[in-house]
N, C-alpha and C positions, 0 to 999 in steps of 0.2 A: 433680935434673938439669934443666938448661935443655930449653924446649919446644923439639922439633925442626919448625923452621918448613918448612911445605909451599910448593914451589915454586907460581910462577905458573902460569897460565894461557895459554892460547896469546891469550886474550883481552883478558886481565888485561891481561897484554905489549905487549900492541898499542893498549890503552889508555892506559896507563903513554907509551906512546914518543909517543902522540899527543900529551900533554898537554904533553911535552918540546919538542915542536916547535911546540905551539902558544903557550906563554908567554911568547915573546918581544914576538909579535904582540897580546897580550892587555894585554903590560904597558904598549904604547904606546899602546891603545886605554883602557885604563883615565886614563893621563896625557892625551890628549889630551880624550876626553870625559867622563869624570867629573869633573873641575875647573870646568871651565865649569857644567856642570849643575849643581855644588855651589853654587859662587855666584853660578848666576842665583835656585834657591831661595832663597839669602840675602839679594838684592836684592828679592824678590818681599815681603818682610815689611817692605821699609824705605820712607822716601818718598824715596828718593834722583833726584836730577836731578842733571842732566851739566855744567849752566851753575852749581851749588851746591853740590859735594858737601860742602863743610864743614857745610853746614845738614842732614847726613844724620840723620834718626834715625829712631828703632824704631816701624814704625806698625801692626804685627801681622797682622791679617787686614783691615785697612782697604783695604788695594789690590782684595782680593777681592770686598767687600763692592759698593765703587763700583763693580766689573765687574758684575754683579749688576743693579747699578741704570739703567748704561748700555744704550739701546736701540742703539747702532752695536755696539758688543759683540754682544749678542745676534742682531744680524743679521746679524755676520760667522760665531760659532756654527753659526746655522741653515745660511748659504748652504756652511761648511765640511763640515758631515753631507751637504746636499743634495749638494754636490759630489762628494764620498765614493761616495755610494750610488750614483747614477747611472754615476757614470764605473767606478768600477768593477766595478758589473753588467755593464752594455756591453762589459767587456773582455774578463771572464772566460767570456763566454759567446762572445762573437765569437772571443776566444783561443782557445777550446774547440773552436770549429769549424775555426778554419785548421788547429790541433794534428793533430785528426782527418783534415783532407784530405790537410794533407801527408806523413800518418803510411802513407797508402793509397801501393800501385803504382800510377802511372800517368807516361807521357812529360813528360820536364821537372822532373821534383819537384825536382833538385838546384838547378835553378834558381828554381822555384819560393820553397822554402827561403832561398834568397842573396837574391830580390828582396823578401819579406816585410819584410825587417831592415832597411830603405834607412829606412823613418822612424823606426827608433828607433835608428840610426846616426846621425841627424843630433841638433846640440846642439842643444836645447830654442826657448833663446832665438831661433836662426836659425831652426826651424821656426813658432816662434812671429808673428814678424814677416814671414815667407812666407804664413800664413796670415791674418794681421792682413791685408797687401796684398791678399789673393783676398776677404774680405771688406768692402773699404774699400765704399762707398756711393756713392764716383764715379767711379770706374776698377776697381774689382773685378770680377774675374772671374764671381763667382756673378750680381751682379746683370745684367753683362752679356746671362749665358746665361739670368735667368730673367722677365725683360723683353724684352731686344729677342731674343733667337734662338729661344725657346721659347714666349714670352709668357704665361707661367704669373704673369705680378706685373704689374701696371698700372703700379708706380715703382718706384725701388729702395728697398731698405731699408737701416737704419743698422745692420747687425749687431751690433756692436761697441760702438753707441752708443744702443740701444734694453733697455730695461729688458724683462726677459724673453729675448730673443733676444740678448744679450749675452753670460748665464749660458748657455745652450745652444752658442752658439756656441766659448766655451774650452772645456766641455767637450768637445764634438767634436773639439780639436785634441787634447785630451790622450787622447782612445781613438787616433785615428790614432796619435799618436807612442807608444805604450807598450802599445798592445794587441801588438805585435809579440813584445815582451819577454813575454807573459803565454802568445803561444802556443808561445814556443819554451821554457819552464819547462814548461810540459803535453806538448809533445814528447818533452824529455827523459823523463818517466814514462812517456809512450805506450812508449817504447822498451824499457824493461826487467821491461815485462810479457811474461809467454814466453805463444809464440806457442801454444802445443798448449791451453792453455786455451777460447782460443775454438775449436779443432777440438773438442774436449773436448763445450763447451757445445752444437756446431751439431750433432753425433753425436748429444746427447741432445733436439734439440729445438728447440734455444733459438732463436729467431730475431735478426733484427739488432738490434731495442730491446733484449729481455732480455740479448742478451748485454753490451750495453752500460750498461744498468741495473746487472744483478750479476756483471758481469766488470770491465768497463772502469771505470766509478766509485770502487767499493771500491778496487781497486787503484791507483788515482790519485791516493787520498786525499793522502797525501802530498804531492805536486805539487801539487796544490791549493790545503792548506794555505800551503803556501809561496806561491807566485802569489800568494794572495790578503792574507797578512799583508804583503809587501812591496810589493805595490801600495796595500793602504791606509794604509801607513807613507806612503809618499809621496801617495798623496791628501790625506789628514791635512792633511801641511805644504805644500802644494800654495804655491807664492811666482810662478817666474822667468815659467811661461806668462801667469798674468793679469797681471801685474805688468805687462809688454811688451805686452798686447791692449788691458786695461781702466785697468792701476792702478789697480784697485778699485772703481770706477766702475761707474753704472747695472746696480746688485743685484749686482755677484760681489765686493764685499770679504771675505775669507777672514780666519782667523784669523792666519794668515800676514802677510800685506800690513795688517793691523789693528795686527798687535805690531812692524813695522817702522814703522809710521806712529810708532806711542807711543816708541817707541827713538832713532829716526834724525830723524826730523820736529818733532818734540815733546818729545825731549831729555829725557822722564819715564822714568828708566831703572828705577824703583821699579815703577811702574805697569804698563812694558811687561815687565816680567820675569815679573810678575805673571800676563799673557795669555800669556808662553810655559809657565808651570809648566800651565796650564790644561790649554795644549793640550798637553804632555806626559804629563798624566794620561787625555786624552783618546784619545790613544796607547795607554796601554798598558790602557784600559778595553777598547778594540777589540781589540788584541792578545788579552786574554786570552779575552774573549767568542769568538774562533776557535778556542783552544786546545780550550775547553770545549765548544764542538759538537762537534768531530769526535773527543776524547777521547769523548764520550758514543756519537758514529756509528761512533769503533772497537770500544766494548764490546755494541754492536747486532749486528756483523757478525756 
């Protein structure tokens, strides 16, 4: 006799119907981006150039190797980690706190909440070049206020065009315009942690660090995770703000702004596919490296 199949699950079911309504969207994400990614891998092994393609052929790990050897590589590398790490410490921690305050009662939060979002409402590029202008070195506003109003500077400086304060200064624009985004993903978590926990916790003791410590953290983890793998995803390929500030210039060439130079400028489409698989792998090296902390911080709880 035929096995008599046991019905689903109310869970089963509702996974089943997710997946129903998700494949449409899957299918067009798989066409749209894994094509491309398939054969820019494919371009990364060749010496293909854009002004030759007849003269294509197979040069295997040769593209890699010269990446390797090249010192502007390497230093878009570096400046793309440096950029990484910094900007998005600053976010997540800055994010952390607005999350927090605006998560508190107090007069105005709704508007509080609404005004937060105005710079990461605005496109990148506009903010970009609003901020380029408040840095220029002869009509900007900073130097205005930190020379003649304040007198904190004996002259202005080139923000924008000074090695060191260059790199500092995009990344500042990129925590303004996206820390917003960081703290309204931490809110979203603040919010569906139930409240009787921390009565719970202050009943037994706990003050405002501990309860924050081992109430609000652990419970966060989540939001966090997320916050932080997608703001590294886009620090990573970090392009349109320096691109509009520096175009690469005085120390912030990125890995970004390095594989567009080799692609678009330089017509080596072998070469520059090459610096995207890089930073692809470099992607998803980060990626997983977050997975596995807080895989490891969930089995500690």
């Amino acid at each position: 006799m035929p096995r008599e199949r046991r019905p689903l699950t109310l869970q089963a079911r509702q996974a089943r119907l997710a997946w129903i309504f998700l494949a449409p969207c899957l299918a067009v994400l798989l066409a749209l981006g894994l094509y491309p990614l398939l054969v820019t891998f494919q371009l990364a092994f060749t010496n293909t150039h854009a002004f030759a393609p007849a003269d294509t052929q197979w040069a295997g790990t040769a593209n890699f190797t010269r990446l390797l050897s090249e010192s502007d590589f390497r230093e878009a590398l570096r400046n793309t980690i440096f950029f990484t790490v910094v900007s998005v410490s600053l976010e997540f921690v800055l994010g952390l706190g607005i999350a927090l305050l605006i998560d508190s009662e107090f007069r105005a939060r709704n508007i509080a909440r609404a005004t937060i979002l105005i710079p990461w409402a605005l496109p990148t590029v506009v903010a970009a070049r609003l901020w380029g202008w408040m840095f220029n070195d002869v009509f900007g506003v900073f130097n205005d206020l930190l020379v003649h109003r304040l007198g904190i500077l004996s002259e202005p400086i080139a923000w924008t065009g000074t090695h060191g304060w260059a790199m500092a200064s995009v990344i500042a624009v990129d925590v303004w315009k996206t820390t917003p985004f960081v703290a309204l993903l931490l809110l979203a978590g603040l919010q569906v942690i139930p409240r009787g926990l921390y009565e719970a916790a202050q009943v037994d003791g706990a003050g405002p660090m501990r309860r924050f410590l081992f109430v609000t953290l652990p419970l966060l983890s989540p939001a966090i995770l997320v916050a932080l793998v997608f703001r590294t995803l886009d620090a990573l390929r970090v392009f349109d703000v320096i691109w509009v500030m520096t175009q690469g210039s005085f120390g912030t060439e990125t890995l970004g702004t390095y594989a567009y130079r080799q692609l678009f400028e330089y017509s080596r489409l072998g070469y520059g596919s090459a610096v995207c698989v890089v930073l692809f792998l470099l992607v998803a090296l980060f990626v997983a490296g977050y997975v596995m902390v807080f895989r490891r911080w969930e089995g500690y709880r």
